[in-house]
C-alpha positions as CSV (number, residue, x, y, z in Angstrom):
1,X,-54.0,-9.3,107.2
2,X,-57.0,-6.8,107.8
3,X,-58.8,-6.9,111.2
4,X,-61.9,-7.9,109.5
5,X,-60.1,-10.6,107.6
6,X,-58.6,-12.1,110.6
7,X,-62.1,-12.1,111.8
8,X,-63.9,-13.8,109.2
9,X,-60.9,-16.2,109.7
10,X,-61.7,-16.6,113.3
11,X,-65.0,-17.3,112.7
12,X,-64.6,-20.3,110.1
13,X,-62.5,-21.9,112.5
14,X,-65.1,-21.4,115.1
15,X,-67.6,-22.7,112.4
16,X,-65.8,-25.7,111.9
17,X,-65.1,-26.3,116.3
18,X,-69.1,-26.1,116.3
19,X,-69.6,-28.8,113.3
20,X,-66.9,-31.2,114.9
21,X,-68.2,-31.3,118.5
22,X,-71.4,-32.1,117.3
23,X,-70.0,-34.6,115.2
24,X,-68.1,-35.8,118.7
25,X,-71.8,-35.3,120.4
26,X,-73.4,-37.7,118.0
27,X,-70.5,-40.7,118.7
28,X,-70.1,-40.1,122.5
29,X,-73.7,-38.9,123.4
30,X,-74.3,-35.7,125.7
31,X,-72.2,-36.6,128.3
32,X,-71.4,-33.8,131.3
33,X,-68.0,-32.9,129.9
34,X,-69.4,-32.7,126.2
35,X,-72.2,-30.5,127.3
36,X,-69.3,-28.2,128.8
37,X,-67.6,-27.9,125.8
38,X,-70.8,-27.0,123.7
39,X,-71.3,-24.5,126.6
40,X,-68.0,-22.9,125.9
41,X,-68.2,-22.8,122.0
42,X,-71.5,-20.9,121.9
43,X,-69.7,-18.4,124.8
44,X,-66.9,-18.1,121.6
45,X,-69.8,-17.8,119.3
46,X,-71.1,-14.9,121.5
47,X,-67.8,-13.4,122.3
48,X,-66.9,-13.3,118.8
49,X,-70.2,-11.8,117.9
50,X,-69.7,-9.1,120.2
51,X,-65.6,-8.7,119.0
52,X,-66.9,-8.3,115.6
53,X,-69.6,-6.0,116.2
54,X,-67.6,-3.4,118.6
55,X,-64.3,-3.7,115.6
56,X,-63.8,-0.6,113.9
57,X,-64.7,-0.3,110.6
58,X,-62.0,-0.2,107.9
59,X,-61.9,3.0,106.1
60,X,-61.0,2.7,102.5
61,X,-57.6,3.7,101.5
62,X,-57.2,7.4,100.1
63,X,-55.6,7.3,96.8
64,X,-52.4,9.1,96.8
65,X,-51.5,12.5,94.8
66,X,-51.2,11.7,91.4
67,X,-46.9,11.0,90.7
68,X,-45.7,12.9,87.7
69,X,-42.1,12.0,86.3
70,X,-39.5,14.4,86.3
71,X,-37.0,14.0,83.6
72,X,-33.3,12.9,83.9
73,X,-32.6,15.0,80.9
74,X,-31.1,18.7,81.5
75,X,-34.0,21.5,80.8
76,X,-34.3,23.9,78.0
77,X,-31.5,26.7,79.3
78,X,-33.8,29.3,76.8
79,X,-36.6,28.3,79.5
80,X,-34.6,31.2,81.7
81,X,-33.0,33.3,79.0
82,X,-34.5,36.7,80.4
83,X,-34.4,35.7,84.2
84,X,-32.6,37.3,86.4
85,X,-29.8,34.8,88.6
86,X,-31.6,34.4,92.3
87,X,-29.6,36.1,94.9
88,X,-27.3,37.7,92.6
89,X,-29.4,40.2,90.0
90,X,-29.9,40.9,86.3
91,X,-27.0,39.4,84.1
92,X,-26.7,43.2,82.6
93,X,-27.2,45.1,85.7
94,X,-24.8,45.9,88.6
95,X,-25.2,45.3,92.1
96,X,-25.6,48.6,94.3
C-alpha cells in the first residue's frame, strides 16, 4: 500500500476513535480519565496532521520504454547476402 494510502487509512481510524469516545463521553459524562483520552486523540489528530504534512509526495510512475516483440522465427538470410562475416572478412576475399 502507498504511503499516502496508509495514511488516509490512518486517519479514518482516527476518525472513527474521535466519533466513539464522544459517543463514550455522552454515556459516562466528562469524567478525569475521559477528558484524558480526548486529550490524547486530538494529540493523534495533531501528530498525524503533522505526519501527513512533512510525507513525501508520491511521484507518478514513469512509463517504461515501449517493449517491441522479437520474433521466434529465423530472419530473412538475403537480409545479409552482401555482408561481410564479422571477425572473419568478405566471403570472396582472402585474409592477409
Amino acid at each position: 500500500m502507498a504511503l499516502q494510502d496508509e495514511l488516509t487509512a490512518a486517519q479514518r481510524c482516527l476518525d472513527e476513535l474521535i466519533r466513539t469516545v464522544g459517543r463514550l463521553e455522552q454515556h459516562v459524562g466528562g469524567g478525569l480519565e475521559l477528558r484524558r483520552v480526548r486529550s490524547d486523540t486530538e494529540h493523534l489528530r495533531e501528530s498525524l496532521g503533522l505526519l501527513r504534512a512533512s510525507a513525501p509526495q508520491e511521484r507518478p510512475a514513469m512509463p517504461g520504454p515501449e517493449m517491441v516483440p522479437v520474433p521466434d522465427t529465423p530472419y530473412d538470410s538475403s537480409l545479409w547476402a552482401d555482408a561481410d562475416e564479422e571477425g572473419v572478412g568478405s566471403r570472396d576475399r582472402r585474409a592477409p
